[in-house]
Wavefront OBJ file of the C-alpha trace (Angstrom):
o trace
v -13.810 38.402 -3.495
v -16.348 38.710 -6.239
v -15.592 39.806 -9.840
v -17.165 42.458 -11.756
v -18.964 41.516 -14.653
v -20.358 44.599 -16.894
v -23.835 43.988 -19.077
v -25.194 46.183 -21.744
v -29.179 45.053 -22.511
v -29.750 44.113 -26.271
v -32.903 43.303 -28.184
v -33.722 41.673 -31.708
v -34.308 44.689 -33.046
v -32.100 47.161 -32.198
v -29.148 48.536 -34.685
v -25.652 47.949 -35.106
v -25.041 51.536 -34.358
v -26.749 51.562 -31.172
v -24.956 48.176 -29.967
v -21.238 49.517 -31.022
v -21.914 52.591 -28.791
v -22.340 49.943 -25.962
v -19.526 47.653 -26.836
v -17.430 51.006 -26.091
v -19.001 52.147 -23.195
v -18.996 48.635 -21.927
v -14.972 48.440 -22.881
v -14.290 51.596 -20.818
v -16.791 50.322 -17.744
v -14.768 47.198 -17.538
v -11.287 49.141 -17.758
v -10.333 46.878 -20.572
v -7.570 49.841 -21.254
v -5.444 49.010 -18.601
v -4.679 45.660 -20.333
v -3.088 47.447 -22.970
v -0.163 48.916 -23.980
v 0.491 51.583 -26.533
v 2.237 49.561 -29.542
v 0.975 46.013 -27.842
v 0.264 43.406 -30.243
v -3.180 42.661 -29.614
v -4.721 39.030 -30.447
v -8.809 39.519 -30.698
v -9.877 36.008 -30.597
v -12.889 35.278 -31.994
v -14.506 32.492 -34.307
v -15.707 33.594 -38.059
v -18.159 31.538 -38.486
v -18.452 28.366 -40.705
v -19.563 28.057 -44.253
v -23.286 28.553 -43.903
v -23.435 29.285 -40.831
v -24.778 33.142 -39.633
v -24.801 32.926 -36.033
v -20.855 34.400 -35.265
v -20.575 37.694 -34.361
v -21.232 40.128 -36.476
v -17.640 41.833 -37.661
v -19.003 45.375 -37.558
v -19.511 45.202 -33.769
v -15.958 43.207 -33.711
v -14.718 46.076 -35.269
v -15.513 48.411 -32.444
v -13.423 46.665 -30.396
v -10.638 47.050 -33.187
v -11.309 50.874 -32.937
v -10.983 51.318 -28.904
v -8.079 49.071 -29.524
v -6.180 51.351 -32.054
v -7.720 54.334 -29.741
v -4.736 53.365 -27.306
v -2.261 53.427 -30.056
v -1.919 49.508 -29.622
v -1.611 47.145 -32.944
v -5.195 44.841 -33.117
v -5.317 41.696 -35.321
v -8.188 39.645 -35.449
v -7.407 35.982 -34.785
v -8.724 31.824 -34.979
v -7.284 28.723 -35.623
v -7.402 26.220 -38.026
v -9.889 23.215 -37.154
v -9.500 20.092 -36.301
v -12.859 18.720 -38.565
v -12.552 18.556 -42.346
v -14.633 21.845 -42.867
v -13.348 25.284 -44.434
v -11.551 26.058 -41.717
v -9.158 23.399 -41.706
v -6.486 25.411 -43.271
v -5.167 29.046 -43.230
v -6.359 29.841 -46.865
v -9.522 28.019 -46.587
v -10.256 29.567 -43.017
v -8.914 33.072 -44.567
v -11.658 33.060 -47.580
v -14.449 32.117 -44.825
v -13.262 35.158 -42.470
v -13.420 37.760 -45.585
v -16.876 36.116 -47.116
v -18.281 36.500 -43.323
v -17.007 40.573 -43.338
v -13.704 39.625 -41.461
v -11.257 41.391 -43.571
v -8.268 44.284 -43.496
v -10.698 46.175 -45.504
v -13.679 46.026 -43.557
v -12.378 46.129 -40.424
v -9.124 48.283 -40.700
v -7.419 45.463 -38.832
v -5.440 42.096 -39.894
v -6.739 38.895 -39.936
v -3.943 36.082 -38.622
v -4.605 32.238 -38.118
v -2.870 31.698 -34.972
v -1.097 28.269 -35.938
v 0.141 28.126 -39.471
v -0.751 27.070 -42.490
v -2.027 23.606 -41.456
v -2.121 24.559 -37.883
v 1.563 23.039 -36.941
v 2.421 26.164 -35.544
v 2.604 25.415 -31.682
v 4.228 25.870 -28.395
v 3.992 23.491 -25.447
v 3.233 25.618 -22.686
v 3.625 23.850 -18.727
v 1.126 24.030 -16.625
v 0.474 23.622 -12.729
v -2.395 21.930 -11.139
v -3.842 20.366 -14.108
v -5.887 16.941 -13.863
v -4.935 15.492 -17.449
v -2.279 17.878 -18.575
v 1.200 18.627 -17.495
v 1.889 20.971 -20.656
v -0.666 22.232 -23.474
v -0.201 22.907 -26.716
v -0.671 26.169 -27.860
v -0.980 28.097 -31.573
v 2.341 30.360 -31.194
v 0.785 33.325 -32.064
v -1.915 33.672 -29.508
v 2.061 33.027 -26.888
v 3.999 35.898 -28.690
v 0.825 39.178 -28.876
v 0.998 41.282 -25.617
v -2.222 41.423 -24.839
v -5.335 39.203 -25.789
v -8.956 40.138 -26.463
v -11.480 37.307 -26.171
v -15.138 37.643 -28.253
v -17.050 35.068 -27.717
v -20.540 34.361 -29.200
v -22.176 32.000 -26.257
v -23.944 29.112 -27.386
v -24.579 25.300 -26.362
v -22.285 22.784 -26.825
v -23.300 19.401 -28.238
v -20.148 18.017 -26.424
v -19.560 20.467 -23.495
v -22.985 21.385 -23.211
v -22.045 24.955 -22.727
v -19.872 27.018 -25.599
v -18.674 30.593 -23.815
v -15.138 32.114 -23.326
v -13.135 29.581 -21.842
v -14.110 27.356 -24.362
v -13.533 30.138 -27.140
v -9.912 30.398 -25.443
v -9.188 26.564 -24.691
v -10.032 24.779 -27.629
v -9.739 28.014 -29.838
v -5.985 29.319 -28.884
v -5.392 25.189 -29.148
v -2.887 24.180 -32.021
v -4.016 21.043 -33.592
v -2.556 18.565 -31.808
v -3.675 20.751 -28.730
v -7.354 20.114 -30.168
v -6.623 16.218 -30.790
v -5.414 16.161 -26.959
v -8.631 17.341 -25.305
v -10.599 15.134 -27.668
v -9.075 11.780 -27.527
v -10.535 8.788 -25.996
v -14.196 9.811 -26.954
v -14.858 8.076 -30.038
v -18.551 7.811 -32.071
v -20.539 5.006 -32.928
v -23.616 4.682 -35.844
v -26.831 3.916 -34.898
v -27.708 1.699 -38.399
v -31.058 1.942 -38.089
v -30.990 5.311 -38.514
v -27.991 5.514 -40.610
v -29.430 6.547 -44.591
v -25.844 5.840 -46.099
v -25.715 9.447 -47.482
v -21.990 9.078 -46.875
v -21.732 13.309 -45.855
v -19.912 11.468 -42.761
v -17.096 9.842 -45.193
v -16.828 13.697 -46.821
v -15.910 15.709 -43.716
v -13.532 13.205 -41.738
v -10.342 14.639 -41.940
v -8.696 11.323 -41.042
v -10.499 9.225 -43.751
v -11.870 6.986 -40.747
v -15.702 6.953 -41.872
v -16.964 4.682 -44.817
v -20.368 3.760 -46.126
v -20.203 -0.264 -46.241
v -23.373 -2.210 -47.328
v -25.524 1.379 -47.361
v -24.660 1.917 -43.778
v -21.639 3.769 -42.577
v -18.842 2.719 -40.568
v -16.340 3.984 -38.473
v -12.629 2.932 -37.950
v -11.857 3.388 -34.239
v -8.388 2.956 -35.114
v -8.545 6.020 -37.370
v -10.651 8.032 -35.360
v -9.286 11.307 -33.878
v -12.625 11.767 -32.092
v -12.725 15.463 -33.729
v -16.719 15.173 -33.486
v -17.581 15.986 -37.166
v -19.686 12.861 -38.088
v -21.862 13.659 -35.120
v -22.280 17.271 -36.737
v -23.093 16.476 -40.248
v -25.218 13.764 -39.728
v -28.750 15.102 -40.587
v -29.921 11.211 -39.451
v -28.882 11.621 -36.085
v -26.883 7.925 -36.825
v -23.747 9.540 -34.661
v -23.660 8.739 -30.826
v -21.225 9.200 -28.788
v -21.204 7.898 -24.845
v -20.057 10.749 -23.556
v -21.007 10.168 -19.678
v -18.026 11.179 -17.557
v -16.133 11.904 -20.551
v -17.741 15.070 -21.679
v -16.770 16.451 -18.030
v -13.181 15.839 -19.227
v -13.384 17.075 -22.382
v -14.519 19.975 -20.792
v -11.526 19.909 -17.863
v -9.051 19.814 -20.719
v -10.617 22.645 -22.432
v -10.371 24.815 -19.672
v -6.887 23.643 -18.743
v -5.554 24.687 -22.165
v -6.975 27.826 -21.697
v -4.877 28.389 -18.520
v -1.938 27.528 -20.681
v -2.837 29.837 -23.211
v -3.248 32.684 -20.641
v -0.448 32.193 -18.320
v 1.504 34.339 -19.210
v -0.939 37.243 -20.151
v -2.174 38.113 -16.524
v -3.767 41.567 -16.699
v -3.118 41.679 -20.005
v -6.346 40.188 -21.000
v -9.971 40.798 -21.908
v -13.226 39.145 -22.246
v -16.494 40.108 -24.023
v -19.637 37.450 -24.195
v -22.266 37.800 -27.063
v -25.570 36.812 -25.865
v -26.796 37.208 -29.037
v -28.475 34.570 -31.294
v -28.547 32.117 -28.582
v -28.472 28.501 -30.478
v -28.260 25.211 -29.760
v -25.220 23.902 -31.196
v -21.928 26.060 -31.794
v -21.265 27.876 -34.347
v -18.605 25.394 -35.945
v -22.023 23.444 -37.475
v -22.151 25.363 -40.872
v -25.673 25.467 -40.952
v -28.591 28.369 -40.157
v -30.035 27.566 -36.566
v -32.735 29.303 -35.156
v -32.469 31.826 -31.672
v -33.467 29.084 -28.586
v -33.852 32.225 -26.444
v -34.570 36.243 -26.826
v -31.584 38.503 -27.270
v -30.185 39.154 -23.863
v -26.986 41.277 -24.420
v -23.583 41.737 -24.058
v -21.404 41.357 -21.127
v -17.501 42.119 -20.212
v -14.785 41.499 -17.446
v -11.445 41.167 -16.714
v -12.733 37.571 -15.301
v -13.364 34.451 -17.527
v -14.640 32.115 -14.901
v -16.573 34.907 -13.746
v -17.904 36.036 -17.314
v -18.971 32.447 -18.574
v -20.675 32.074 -14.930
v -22.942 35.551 -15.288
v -23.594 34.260 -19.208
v -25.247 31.274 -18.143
v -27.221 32.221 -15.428
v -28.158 35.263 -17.439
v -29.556 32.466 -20.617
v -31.223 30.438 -18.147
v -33.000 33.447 -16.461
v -33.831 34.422 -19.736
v -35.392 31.049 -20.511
v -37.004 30.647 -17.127
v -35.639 27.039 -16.581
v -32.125 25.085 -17.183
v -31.572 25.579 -20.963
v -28.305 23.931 -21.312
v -29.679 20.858 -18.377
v -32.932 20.811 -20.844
v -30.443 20.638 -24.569
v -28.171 18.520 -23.263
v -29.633 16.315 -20.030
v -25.997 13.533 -20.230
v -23.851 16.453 -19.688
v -21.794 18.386 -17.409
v -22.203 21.620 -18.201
v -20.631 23.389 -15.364
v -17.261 21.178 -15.429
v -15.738 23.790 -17.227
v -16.313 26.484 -15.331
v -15.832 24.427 -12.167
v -12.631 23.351 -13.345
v -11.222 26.532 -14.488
v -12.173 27.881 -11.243
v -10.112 25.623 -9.380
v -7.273 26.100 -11.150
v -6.944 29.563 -10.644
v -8.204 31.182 -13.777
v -11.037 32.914 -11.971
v -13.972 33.037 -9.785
v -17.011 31.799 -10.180
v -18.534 34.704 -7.463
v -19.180 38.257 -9.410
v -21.274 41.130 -9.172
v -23.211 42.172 -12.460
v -23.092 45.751 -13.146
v -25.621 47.069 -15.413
v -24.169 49.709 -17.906
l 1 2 3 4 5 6 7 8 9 10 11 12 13 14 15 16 17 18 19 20 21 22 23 24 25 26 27 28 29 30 31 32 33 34 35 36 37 38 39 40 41 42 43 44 45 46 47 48 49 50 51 52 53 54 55 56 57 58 59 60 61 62 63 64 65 66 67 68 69 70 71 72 73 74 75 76 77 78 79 80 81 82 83 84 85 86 87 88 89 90 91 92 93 94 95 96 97 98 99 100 101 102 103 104 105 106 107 108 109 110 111 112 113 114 115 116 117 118 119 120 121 122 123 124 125 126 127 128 129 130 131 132 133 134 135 136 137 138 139 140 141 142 143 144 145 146 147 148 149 150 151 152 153 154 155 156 157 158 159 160 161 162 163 164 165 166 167 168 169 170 171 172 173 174 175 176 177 178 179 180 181 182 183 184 185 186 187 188 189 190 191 192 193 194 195 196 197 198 199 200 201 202 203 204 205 206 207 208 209 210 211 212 213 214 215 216 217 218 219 220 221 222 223 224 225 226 227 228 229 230 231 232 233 234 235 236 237 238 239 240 241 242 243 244 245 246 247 248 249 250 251 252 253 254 255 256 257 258 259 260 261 262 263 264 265 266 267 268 269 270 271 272 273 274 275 276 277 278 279 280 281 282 283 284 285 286 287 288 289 290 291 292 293 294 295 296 297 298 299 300 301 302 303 304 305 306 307 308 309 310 311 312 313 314 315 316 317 318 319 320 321 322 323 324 325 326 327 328 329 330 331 332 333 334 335 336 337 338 339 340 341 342 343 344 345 346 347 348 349 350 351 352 353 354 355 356 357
């Protein structure tokens, strides 16, 4: 049976105004109101943006989410966890300051902002799971377990490591705990390319785990150290990172989506999903750095479906692009696994119809 998937058009150049007034309309198209419950906790789970980054969602279109939220007398709090990389998110006050310098605040948004997992993102729950390939249980930020209902924003993007960044993803590695995070990362661990390394040492400044050190003007990495959290290979402006990823992206990207299965077990109905084809970039937005649109706006879509949500917002950037986008950005990866996967276990289908609102 196919899915609905509902899509509002959005250019460059049009307002905020005018794009709230579809976020509503496309909220009431996709009947996100009977997810929720008058007095629900509500998790919106969205990413902030890194320092120096601009390419998350803009909070004043969050917001109108927030607003049909509170329109059904439920309780919305805006929601993240901490990171598993060395950046400003890493911990609940660091990550807190980014939110409220990047508009995500109780006083711009009439709405809390909560780090799912704690303080330094111990806060967890293992959650069992059926069917998985790597997992038997997940670990989960608590918070994301204990709201009523969950709202999913997700600002799609590539993926230098998944190859694709849309709402599974957003859910899977975002409603992670840390040691959730760790999990779907291990076994994939970088090497530097000396000849291009410049010994800058920005490597040795952003590994949490102290692994990275410049030696002899060239950096080095202690596999023994490594947590494989990816953050060399996004800092390095040399391009000195490389990781192997072959067959191991594809389970990166099986062990994303099974944690998102874990995280919304026990929410079914109870959950909704809006994709942000807006800004279309390259990398995610967990970079910290200004990166130019690959693609024209395309717009906004929503469903009641994740599999079927992140399948319509991929073959609505590549139709955009006229040709494979994420096959052309990333050639070595799978960028379907996730969806495939998450398919297969039951989160969704990959088959929709897209309803123009």
């Amino acid at each position: 049976m196919k899915k609905q998937v509902f899509f509002a058009k959005v250019t460059e150049d049009e307002k905020a105004d005018g794009i709230r007034k579809k976020i509503a309309r496309l909220f009431d198209a996709a009947g996100f109101a009977d997810c929720i419950a008058p007095k629900d906790l509500v998790a919106i789970k969205i990413h902030f943006g890194e320092k120096g980054g601009d390419g998350h969602i803009n909070p004043q279109l969050a917001k109108a989410v927030s607003e049909k939220i509170k329109a059904l007398n439920a309780r919305p709090f805006f929601t993240d966890t901490n990171t598993l990389y060395a950046g400003q998110r890493s911990n609940s006050h660091d990550h807190l300051m980014v939110a409220a310098q990047h508009g995500y605040s109780i006083e711009k948004l009439g709405a809390p902002v909560i780090i799912a997992d704690g303080l330094k993102g111990r806060n967890q729950v293992d959650v069992k799971i059926e069917g998985g390939k790597h997992f038997k249980s997940v670990r989960i930020a608590s918070d994301f377990l204990v709201a009523d209902a969950m709202a999913a924003l997700t600002h799609v993007t590539g993926h230098l490591a998944a190859g694709y960044g849309g709402a599974i993803k957003n859910v899977g590695m975002g409603c992670a705990a840390r040691a959730g995070k760790l999990a779907q990362h291990s076994d994939i661990l970088p090497q530097i390319v000396k000849s291009k390394c410049t010994g800058c040492g920005i490597c040795v400044k952003w590994c949490p785990e102290h692994a990275v050190a410049v030696i002899e003007k060239k950096a080095q990495v202690n596999q023994s150290l490594c947590i494989s959290c990816g953050e060399c290979n996004a800092v390095c402006n040399s391009g000195a990172v490389k990781y192997t990823w072959g067959n191991k992206s594809t389970m990166l990207s099986e062990r994303i989506a099974e944690h998102a299965f874990g995280a919304l077990k026990d929410k079914k109905g109870k959950c909704a999903f809006m994709n942000f084809i807006i800004k279309f970039t390259h990398d995610c937005d967990c970079m910290g750095i200004k990166q130019e649109r690959a693609i024209p706006d395309v717009g906004i879509l929503a469903s009641k479906d994740i599999v079927a949500i992140d399948r319509a917002s991929i073959d609505l950037v590549n139709k955009a692009a006229g040709r494979d986008i994420f096959k052309e950005m990333t050639p070595h990866l799978d960028y379907m696994a996730q969806v495939a996967h998450g398919e297969a276990l039951g989160l969704g289908s990959q088959s929709y119809d897209l309803v123009e609102t």
